[in-house]
TIGUMAR-955625 format. One record per atom (N, C-alpha, C, O): residue number from 1; residue in three letters; atom name; x, y, z. Coordinates in pm, whole numbers. Example, Ala and Ser with C-alpha at 12.3 -4.5 7.8 and 13.67 -1.06 7.14 Angstrom:
<nodes>
+-----+-----+------+--------+--------+--------+
|   n | res | atom |      x |      y |      z |
+-----+-----+------+--------+--------+--------+
|   1 | ALA |    N |   1319 |   -569 |    780 |
|   1 | ALA |   CA |   1230 |   -450 |    780 |
|   1 | ALA |    C |   1320 |   -330 |    780 |
|   1 | ALA |    O |   1424 |   -332 |    846 |
|   2 | SER |    N |   1285 |   -225 |    708 |
|   2 | SER |   CA |   1367 |   -106 |    714 |
|   2 | SER |    C |   1290 |      3 |    787 |
|   2 | SER |    O |   1341 |    114 |    804 |
+-----+-----+------+--------+--------+--------+
</nodes>
This chain:
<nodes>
+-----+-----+------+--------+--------+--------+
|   n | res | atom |      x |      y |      z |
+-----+-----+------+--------+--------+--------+
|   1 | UNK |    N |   1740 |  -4930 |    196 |
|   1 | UNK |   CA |   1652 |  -4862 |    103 |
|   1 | UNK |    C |   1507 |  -4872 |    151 |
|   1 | UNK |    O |   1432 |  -4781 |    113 |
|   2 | UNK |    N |   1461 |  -4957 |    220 |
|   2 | UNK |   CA |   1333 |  -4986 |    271 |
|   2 | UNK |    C |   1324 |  -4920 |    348 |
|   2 | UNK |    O |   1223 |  -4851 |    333 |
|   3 | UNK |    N |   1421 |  -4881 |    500 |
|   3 | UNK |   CA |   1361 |  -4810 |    573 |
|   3 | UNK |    C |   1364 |  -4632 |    529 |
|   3 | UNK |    O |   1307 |  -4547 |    598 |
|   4 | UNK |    N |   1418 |  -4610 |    441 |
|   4 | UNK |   CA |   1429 |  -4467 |    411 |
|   4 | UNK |    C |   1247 |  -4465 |    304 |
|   4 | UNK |    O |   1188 |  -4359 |    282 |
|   5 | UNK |    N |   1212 |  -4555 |    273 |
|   5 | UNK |   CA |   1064 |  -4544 |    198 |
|   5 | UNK |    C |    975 |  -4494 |    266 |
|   5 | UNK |    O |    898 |  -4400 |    247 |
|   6 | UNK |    N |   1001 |  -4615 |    405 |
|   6 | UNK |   CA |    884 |  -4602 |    504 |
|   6 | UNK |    C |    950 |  -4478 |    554 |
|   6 | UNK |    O |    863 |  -4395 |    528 |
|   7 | UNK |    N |   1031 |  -4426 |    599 |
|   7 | UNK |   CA |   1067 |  -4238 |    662 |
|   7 | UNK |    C |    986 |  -4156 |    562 |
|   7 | UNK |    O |    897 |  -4081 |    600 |
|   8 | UNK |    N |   1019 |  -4170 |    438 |
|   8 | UNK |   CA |    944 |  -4075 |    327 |
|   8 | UNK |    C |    804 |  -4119 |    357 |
|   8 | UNK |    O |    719 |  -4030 |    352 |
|   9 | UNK |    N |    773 |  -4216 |    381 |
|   9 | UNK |   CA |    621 |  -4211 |    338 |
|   9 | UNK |    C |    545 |  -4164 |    462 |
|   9 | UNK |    O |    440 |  -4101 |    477 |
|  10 | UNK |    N |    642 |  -4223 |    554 |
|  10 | UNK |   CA |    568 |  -4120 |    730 |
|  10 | UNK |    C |    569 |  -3982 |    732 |
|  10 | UNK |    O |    476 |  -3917 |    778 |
|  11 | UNK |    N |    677 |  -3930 |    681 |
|  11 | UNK |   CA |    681 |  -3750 |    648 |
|  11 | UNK |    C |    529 |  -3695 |    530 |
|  11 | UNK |    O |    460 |  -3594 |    545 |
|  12 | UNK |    N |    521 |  -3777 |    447 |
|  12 | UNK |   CA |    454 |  -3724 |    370 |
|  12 | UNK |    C |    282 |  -3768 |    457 |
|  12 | UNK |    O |    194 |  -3683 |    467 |
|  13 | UNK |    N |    269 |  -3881 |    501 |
|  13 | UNK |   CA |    122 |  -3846 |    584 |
|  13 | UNK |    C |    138 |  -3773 |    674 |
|  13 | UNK |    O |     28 |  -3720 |    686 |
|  14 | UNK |    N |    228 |  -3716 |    778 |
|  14 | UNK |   CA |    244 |  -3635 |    848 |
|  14 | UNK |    C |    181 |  -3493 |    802 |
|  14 | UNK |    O |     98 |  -3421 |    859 |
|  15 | UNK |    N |    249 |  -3478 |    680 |
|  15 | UNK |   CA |    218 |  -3334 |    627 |
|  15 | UNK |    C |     76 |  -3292 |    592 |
|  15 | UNK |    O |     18 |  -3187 |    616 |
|  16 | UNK |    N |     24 |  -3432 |    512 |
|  16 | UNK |   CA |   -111 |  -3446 |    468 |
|  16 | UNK |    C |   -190 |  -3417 |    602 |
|  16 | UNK |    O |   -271 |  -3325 |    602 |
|  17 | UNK |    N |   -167 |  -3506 |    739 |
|  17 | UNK |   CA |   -250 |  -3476 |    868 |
|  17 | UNK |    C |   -306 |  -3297 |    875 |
|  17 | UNK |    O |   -413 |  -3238 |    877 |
|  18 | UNK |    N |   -123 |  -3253 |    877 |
|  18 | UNK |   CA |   -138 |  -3151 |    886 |
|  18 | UNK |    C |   -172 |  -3040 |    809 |
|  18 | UNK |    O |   -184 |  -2924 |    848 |
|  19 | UNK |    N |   -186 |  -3079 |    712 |
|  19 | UNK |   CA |   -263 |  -2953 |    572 |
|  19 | UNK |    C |   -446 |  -2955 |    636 |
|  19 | UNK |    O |   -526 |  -2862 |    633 |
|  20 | UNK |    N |   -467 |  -3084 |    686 |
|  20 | UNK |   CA |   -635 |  -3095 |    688 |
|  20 | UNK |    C |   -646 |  -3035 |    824 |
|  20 | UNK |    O |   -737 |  -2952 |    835 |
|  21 | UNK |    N |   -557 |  -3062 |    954 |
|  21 | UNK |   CA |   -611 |  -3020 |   1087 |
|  21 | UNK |    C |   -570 |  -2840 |   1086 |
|  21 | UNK |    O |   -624 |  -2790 |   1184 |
|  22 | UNK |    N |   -499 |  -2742 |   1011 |
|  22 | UNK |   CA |   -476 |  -2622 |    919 |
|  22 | UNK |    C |   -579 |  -2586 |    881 |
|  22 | UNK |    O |   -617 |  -2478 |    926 |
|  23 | UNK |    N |   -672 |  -2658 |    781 |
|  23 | UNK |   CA |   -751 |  -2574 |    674 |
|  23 | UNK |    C |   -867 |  -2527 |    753 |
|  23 | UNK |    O |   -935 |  -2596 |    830 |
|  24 | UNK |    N |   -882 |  -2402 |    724 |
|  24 | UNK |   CA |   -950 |  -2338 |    809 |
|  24 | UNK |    C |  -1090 |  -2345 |    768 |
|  24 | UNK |    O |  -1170 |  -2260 |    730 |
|  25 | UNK |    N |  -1098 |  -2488 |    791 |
|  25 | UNK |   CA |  -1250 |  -2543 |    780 |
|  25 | UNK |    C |  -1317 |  -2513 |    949 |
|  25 | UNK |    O |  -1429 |  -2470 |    976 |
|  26 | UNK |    N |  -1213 |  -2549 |   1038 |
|  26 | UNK |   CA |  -1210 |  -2583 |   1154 |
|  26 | UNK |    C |  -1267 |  -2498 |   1215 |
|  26 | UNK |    O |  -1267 |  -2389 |   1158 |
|  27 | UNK |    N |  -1357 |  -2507 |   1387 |
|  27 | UNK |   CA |  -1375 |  -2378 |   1433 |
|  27 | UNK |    C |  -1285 |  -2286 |   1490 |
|  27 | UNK |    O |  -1305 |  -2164 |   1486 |
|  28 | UNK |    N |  -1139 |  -2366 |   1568 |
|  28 | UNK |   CA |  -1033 |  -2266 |   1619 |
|  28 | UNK |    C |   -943 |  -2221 |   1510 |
|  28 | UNK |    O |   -854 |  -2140 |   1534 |
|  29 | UNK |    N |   -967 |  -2281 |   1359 |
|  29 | UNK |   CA |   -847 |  -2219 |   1286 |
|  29 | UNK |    C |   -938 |  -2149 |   1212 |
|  29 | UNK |    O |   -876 |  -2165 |   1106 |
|  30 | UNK |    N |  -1041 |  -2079 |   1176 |
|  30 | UNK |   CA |  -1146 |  -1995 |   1113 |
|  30 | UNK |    C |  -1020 |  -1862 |   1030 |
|  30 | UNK |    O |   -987 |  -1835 |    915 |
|  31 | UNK |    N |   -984 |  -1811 |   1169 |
|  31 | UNK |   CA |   -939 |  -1658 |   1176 |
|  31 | UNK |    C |   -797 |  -1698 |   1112 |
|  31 | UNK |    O |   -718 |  -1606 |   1093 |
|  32 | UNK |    N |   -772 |  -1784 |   1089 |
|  32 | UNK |   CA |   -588 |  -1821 |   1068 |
|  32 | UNK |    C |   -585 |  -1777 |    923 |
|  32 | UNK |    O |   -484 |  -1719 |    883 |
|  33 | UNK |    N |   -683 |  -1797 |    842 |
|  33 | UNK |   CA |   -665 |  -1766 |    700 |
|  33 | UNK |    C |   -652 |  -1897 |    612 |
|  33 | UNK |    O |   -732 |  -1990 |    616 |
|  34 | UNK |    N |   -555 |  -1891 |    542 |
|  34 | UNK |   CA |   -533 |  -2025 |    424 |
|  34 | UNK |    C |   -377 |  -1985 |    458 |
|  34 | UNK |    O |   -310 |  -2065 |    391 |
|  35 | UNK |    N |   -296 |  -1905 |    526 |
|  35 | UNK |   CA |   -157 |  -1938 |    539 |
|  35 | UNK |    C |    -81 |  -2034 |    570 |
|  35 | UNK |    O |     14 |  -2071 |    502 |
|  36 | UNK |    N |   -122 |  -2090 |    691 |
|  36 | UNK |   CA |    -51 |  -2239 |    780 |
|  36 | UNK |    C |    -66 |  -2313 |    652 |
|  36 | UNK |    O |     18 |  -2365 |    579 |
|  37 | UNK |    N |   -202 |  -2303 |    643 |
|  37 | UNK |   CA |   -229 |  -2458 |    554 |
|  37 | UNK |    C |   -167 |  -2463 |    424 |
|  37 | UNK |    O |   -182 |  -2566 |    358 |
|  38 | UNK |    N |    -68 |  -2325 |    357 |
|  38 | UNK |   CA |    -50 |  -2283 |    220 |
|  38 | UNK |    C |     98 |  -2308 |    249 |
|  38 | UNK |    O |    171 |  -2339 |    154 |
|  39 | UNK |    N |    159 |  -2295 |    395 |
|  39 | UNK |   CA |    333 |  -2301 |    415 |
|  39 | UNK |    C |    310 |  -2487 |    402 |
|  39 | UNK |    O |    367 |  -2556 |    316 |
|  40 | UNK |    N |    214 |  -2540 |    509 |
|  40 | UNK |   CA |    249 |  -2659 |    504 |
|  40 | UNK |    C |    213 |  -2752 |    348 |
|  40 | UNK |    O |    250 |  -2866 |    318 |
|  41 | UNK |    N |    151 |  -2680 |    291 |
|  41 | UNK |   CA |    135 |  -2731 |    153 |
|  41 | UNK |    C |    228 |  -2677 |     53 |
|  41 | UNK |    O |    229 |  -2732 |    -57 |
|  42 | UNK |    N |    288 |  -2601 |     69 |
|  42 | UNK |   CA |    395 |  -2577 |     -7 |
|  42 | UNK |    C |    506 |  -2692 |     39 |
|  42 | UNK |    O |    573 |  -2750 |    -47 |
|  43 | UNK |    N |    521 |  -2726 |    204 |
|  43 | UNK |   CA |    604 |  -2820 |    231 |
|  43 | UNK |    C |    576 |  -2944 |    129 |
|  43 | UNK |    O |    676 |  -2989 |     73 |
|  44 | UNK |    N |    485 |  -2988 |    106 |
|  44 | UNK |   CA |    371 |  -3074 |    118 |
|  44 | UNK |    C |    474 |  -3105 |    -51 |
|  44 | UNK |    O |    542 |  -3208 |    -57 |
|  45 | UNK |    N |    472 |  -3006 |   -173 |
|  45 | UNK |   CA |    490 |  -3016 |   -270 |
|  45 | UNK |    C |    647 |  -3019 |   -321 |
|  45 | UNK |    O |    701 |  -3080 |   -413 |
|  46 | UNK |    N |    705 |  -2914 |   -206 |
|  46 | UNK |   CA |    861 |  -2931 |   -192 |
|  46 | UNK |    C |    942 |  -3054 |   -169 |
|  46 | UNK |    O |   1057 |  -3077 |   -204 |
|  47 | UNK |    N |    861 |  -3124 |   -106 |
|  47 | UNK |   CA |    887 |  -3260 |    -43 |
|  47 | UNK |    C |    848 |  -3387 |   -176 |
|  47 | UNK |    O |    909 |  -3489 |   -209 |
|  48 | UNK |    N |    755 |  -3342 |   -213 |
|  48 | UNK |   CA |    707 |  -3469 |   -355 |
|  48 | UNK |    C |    828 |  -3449 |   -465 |
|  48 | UNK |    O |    877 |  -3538 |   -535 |
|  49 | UNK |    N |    864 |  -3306 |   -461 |
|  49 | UNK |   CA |    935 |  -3287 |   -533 |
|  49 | UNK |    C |   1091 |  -3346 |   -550 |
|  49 | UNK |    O |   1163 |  -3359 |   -648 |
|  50 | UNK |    N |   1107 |  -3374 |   -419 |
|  50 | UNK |   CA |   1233 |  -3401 |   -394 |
|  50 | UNK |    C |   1255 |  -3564 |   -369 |
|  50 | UNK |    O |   1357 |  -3630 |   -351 |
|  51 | UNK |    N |   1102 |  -3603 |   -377 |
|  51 | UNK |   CA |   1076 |  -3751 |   -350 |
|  51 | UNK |    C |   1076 |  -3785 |   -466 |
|  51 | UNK |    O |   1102 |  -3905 |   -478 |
|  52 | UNK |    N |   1057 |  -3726 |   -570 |
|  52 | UNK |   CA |   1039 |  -3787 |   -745 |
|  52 | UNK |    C |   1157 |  -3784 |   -755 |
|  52 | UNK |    O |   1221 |  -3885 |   -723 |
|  53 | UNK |    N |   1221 |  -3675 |   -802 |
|  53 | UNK |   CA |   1300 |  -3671 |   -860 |
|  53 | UNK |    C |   1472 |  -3694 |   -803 |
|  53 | UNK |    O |   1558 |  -3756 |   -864 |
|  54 | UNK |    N |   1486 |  -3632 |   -685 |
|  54 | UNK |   CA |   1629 |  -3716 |   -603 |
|  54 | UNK |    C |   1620 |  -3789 |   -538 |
|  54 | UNK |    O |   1669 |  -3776 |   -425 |
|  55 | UNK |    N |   1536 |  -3936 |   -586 |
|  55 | UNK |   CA |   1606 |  -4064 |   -508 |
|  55 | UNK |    C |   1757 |  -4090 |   -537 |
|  55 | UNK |    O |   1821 |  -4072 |   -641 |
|  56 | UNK |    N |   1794 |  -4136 |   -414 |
|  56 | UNK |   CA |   1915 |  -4156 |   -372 |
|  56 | UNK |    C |   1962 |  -4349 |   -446 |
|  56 | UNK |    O |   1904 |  -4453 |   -414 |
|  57 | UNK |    N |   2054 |  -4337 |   -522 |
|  57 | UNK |   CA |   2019 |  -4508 |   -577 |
|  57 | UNK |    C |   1930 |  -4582 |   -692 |
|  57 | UNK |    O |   1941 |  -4699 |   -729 |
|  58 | UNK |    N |   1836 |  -4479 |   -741 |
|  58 | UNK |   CA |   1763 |  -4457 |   -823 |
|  58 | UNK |    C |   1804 |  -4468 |   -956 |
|  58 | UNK |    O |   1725 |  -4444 |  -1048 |
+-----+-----+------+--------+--------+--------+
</nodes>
């Protein structure tokens, strides 16, 4: 059960990395829009979602 926490909790900063190095604050992602950063934040929420509510053992 412990190491499946720490897997969840590495996926979910993973995603977070990647919503911020996305947001087209940046100078090479300007032209990208808010899409990348809107799929990986949708990941972002799909994933909490599935972290609340179907723990496994819970």
């Amino acid at each position: 059960m412990h190491n499946g926490l720490i897997m969840d909790l590495a996926i979910l900063l993973l995603l977070i990395i990647l919503i911020a190095a996305l947001l087209p604050v940046w100078p090479y992602s300007k032209k990208w829009g808010y899409r990348p950063s809107g799929a990986v934040g949708a990941l972002l929420v799909i994933l909490l979602f599935l972290f609340v509510f179907f723990r496994p053992g819970a």
